[in-house]
N, C-alpha and C positions, 0 to 999 in steps of 0.2 A: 504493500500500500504506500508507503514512505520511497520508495521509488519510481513508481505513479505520479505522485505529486512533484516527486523534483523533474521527473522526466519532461511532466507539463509546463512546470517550469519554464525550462530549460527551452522547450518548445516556445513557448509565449514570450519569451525574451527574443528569440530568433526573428520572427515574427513581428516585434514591435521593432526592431532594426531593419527590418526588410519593409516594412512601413516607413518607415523613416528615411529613407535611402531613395526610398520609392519617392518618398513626398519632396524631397530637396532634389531631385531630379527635374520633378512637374514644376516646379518653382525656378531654378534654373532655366528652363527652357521659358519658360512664362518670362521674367526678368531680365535676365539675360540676350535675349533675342537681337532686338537691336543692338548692345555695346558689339556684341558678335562680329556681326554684319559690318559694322562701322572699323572693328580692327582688320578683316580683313579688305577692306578698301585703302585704309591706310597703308597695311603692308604693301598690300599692290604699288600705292605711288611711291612705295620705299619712303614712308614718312618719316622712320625711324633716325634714317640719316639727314633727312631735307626738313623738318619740321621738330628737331627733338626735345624743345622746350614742351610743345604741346602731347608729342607723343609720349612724355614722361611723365606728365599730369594724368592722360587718361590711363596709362599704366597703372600709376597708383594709386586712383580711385577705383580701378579695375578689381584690381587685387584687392582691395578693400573690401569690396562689396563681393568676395568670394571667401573673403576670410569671415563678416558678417553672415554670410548663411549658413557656412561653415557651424560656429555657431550657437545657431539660431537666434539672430539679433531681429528687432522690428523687422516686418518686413518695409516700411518705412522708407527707414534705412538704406533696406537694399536695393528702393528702388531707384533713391537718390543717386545712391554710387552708381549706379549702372546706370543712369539717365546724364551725370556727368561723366562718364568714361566715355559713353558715345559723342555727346558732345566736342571732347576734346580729340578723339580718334578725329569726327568730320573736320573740326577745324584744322588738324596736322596733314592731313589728307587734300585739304585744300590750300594750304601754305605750300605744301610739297608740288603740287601745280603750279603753280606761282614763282617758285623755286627754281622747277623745272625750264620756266618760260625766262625766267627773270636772270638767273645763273647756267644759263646752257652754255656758255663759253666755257667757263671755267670747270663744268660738270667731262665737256669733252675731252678738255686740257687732260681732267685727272684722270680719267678711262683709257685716254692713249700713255698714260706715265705707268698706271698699275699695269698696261699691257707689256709694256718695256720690262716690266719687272721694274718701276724704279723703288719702290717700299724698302727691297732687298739689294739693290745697287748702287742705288743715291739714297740711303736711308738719311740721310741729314737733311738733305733739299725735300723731300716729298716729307717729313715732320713739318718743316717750315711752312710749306704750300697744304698742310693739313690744318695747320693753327689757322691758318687766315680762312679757309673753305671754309670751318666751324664760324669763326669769328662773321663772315660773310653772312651764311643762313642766321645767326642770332638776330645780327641788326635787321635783319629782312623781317625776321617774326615780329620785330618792335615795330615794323613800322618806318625803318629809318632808312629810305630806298638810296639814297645817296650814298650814306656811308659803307654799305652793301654795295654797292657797285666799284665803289673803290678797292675795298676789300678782294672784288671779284676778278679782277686786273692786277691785282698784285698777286692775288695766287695764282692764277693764269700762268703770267710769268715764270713764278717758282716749280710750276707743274710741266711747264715746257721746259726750264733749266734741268729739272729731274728726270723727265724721261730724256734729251738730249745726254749728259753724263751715261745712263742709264745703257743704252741702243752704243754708246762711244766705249762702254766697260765690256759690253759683251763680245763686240771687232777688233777694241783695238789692244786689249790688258793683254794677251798672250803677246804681241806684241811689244809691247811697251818692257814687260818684265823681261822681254830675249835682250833688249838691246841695256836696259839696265844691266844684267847679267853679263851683258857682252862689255858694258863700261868698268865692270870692278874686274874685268879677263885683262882689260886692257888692250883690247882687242883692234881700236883704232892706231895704236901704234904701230901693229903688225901687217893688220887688211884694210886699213885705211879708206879705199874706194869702195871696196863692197859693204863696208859699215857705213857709208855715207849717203851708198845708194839706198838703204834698208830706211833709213831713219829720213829720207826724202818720201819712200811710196809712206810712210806711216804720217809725216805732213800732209801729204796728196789722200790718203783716207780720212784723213780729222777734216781737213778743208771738204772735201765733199760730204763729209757729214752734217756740216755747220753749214753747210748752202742746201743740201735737199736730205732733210733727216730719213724721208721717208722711201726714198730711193738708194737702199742699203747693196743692189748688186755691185757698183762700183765700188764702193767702199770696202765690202766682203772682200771681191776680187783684189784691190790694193795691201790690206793687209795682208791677205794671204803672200802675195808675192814679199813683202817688207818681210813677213816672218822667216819667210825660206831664205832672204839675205843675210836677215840679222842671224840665224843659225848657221848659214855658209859663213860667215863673216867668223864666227867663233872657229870654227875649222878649220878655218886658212888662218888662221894668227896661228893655232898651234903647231900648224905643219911648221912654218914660218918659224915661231920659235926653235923647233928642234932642229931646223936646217940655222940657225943663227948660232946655237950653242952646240952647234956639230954634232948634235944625238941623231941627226939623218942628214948622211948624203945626200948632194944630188943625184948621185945617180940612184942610189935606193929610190929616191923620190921619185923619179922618174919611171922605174921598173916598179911601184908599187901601183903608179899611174896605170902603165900599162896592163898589170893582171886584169883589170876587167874586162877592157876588150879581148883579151886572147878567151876567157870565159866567154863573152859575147861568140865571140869567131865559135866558137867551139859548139855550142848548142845550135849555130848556124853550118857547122859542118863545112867550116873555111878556115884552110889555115894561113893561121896568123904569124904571118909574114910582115916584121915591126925593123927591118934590117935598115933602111932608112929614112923611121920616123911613121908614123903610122898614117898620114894622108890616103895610101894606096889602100889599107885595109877599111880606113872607113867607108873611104868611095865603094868598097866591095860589100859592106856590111848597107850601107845605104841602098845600093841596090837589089843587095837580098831582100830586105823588106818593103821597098816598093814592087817587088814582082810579087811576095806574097798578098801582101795589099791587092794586086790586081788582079792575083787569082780568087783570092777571096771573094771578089766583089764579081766576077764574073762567076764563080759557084754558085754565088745566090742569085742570083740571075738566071742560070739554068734551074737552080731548085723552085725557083717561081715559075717557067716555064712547064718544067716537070707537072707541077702541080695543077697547073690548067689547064694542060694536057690529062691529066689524071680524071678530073673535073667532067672534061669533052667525052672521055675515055668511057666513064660510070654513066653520063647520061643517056650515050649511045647504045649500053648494055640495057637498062631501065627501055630506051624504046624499041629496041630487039625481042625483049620479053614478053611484052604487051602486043607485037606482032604474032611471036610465033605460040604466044595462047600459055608460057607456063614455063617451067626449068626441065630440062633434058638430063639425063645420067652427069651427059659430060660438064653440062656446066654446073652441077652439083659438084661433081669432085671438085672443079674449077674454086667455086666460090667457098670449099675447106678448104683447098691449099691458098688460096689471098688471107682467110681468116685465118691461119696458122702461120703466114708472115708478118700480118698485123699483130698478131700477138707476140713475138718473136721478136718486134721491132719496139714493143712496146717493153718487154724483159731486159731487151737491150739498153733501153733508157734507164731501167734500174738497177744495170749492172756500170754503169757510168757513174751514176752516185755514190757508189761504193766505194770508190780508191779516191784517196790525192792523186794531186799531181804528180807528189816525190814517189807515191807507191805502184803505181799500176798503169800505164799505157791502154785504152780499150778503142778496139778497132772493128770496126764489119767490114766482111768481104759476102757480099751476097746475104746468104743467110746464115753464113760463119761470124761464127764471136772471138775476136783474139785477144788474150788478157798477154801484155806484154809487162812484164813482173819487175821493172824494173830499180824497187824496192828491194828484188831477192838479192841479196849479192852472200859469195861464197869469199873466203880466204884463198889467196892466191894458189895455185894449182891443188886446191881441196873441193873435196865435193859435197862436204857434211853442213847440213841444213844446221844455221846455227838459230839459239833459242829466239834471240832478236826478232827473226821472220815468222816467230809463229801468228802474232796478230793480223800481218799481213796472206799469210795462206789462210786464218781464219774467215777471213774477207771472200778470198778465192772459191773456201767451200759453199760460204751462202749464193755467191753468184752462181755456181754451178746448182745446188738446188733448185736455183730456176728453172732448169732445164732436166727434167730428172732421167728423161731419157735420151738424152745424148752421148754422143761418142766423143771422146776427151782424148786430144792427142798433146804429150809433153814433148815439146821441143828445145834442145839444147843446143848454146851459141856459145865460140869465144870470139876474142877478136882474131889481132892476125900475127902476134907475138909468140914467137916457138914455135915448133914442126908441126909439119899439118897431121903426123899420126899421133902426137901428144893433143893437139888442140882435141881430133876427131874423138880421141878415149876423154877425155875432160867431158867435154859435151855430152858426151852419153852415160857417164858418172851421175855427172850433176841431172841431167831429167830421168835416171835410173832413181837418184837418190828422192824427186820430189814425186815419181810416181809409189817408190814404197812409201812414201810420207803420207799419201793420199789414202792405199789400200790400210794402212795401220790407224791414222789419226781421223781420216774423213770418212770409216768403212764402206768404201768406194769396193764395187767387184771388179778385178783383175782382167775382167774379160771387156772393162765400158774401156782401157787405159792401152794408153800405147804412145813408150818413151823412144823418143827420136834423135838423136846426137848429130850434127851437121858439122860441127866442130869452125872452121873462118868461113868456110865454102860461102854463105847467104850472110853478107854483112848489111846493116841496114844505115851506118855512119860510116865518116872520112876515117880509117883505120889510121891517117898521119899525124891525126892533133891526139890529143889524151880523153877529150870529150865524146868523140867518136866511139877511139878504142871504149869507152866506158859502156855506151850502148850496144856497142856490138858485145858485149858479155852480159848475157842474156837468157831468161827462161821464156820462152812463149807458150800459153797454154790455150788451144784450140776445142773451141767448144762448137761441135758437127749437131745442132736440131734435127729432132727425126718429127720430120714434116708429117709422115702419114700421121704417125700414131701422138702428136700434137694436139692436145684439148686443152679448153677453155678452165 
């Protein structure tokens, strides 16, 4: 019984709170209605920041009259608070119009400075042009349109000072810090001209920034080029010093010069022939790469060709079909073997992804895949796959997954250094050794594999520079698609 009674309790207390809760709801939405209505018109015009003498009044009659029902104060009371909260919402809300019309200069000044980033770049200058923007909206809400307008032209001013530093920190400071750095190097001493030409583009980037702020390509373009002298500039003092305190020859200097182009020459498969002075090599390097340039640009030009021929090709088919009523045996087989080069071609593309540069060469001959491995590299007349290459044959295995029924031919290269029956046994070592690599680490069947040794016979570089010889020592691995049995 005495658990009865408190249970009802217990109950009738719930109940007069769920009354209660209920009731300060209905009374809220009753009271409340319009202050409501009226904050959110104010936040719309962004009162908060364009009117916030008034916006701060009706906040805190706001909050008053929710603390009041809170409560349970008159409702009197609450109606007042919330009949002045609305009040001063519409009057902030309409200052902020006014605001809007009245300070639009100085509103745009500050939205092009915060775009600049200046808050965070010119944080001194945009405090300065914040004090007076506030200063500006106060005299506006008194009433005092004059002095509000002055207000409004001096922050102007300070808002366009802050975004200008602001847009001039983010072009021209890496800048500015190379050739500081290049002044405690002492680096004018050394390179004289090129630190002079550095610190000329970064005048000719501020000068265009202070004439057209908002036309940033030149300016971008100027610094960039001033950074890359004021860093050239650091490099040349120091070669300069070491050639001043005799820690580099000239001729070191000179032969340190040249290593690059004899590497250029070399991945260009020219040898560099520097016997008096390198003019003749360049002119050959120059011309190697405007013929590639000109094949390139003529390859794409037939692969555009190709393609619209392609194009001609399929619609010619599409009206063939519609003539002769439907697909025949043979162009059944026809349209699997295109869908199983399409897809072959599309595997290919994801076997390119797969390697660097530095790791794997991938080439199609038809519908052959050649992985030329030129990451694998052995110790000099060894054929043992060292640990190094494992991440790269790991590479090698997913790519051949692609193709799960293919025929996989290992072909071994050297260059042209030692006897041709030493080279021919090297060669067939080394793709002997990556085809058991395959059957033990990839369990590959012995019957999909076939190691090939060619030993110099097939070079594919200038065997006279070092560059060459380096690609002609070689693993190529041939991946043969088996078209019939090719599915999607």
């Amino acid at each position: 019984m005495v658990f009865k009674i408190r249970f009802l309790a217990v109950s009738l207390g719930v109940l007069v709170l769920f009354s209660s809760a209920l009731a300060q709801n209905a009374l809220r939405e009753t009271f409340f209605g319009e202050a409501d209505a009226a904050l959110e018109l104010a936040d719309a015009a962004n009162a908060e920041l364009l009117s916030p003498r008034n916006y701060e009044r009706a906040t805190e009659a706001f909050e008053d009259a929710e603390e009041g029902l809170r409560r349970g104060r008159n409702i009197e009371y609450v109606r007042d608070k919330t009949s002045e909260a609305a009040e001063y919402y519409s009057r902030a809300a309409e200052a902020a119009k006014l605001a809007r019309t009245v300070l639009a200069q100085v509103m745009k000044s500050r939205q092009d400075a915060a775009n600049a980033k200046a808050p965070q770049l010119a944080a001194e200058q945009w405090q300065d042009a914040q004090r007076e923007f506030a200063d500006a909206i106060r005299y506006l809400e008194r009433g005092d349109l004059k002095r509000s307008k002055r207000l409004d032209i001096e922050a102007t001013a300070h808002y366009r000072d802050a975004e200008l530093t602001a847009i001039k920190a983010q072009y021209l400071t890496e800048t500015r810090q190379l050739l500081e750095d290049a002044d405690r190097a002492r680096v004018g001493r050394y390179a004289p001209a090129t630190l002079e030409k550095a610190q000329k583009l970064l005048a000719d980037a501020e000068r265009e920034l202070n004439e057209n702020r908002y036309d940033t390509d030149m300016p971008r373009n100027l610094a960039q080029q001033a950074n890359y002298e004021a860093r050239h500039a650091i490099h040349l003092s120091e070669v300069v010093r070491k050639v001043r305190d005799r820690d580099l020859s000239t001729e070191q200097l000179i032969l340190d010069w040249e290593k690059p182009l004899r590497e250029i020459a070399g991945a260009a498969d020219v040898v560099p022939d520097m016997a008096t002075g390198p003019d003749e090599l360049q002119a050959t390097l120059v011309d190697f790469v405007e013929t590639l340039r000109a094949d390139k640009q003529r390859l794409e030009q037939q692969n555009e060709e190709y393609a619209l021929r392609l194009a001609e090709t399929e619609e010619e088919i599409s009206a063939l079909d519609e003539r002769l009523g439907g697909a025949t045996e043979e162009r059944a087989a026809l349209v699997q073997r295109l869908e199983a080069q399409a897809r072959i071609k599309a595997q290919f593309e994801e076997v390119e992804k797969l390697f660097g540069r530095e790791e794997a060469r991938v080439f199609r001959e038809g519908d052959t895949i050649i992985l030329r491995l030129v990451g694998l590299t052995f110790d000099s007349g060894q054929s043992e796959i060292k640990q190094e290459s494992f991440n790269l044959l790991a590479k090698v295995e997913r790519a051949i997954d692609l193709f799960p029924r293919s025929e996989l031919v290992i072909e071994g290269h050297t260059d042209s250094h030692g006897s041709d029956e030493l080279n021919q046994k090297l060669s067939q070592d080394r793709a002997g050794a990556v085809q058991q690599y395959m059957i033990n680490a990839m369990r590959l069947p012995d019957y999909r594999l076939i190691a090939t040794g060619f030993g110099e016979t097939q070079p594919v570089a200038n065997n006279e520079t070092a560059a060459g010889r380096a690609r002609n020592r070689r693993i190529d691995i041939i991946i043969k698609p088996d078209l019939e049995s090719s599915a999607p």
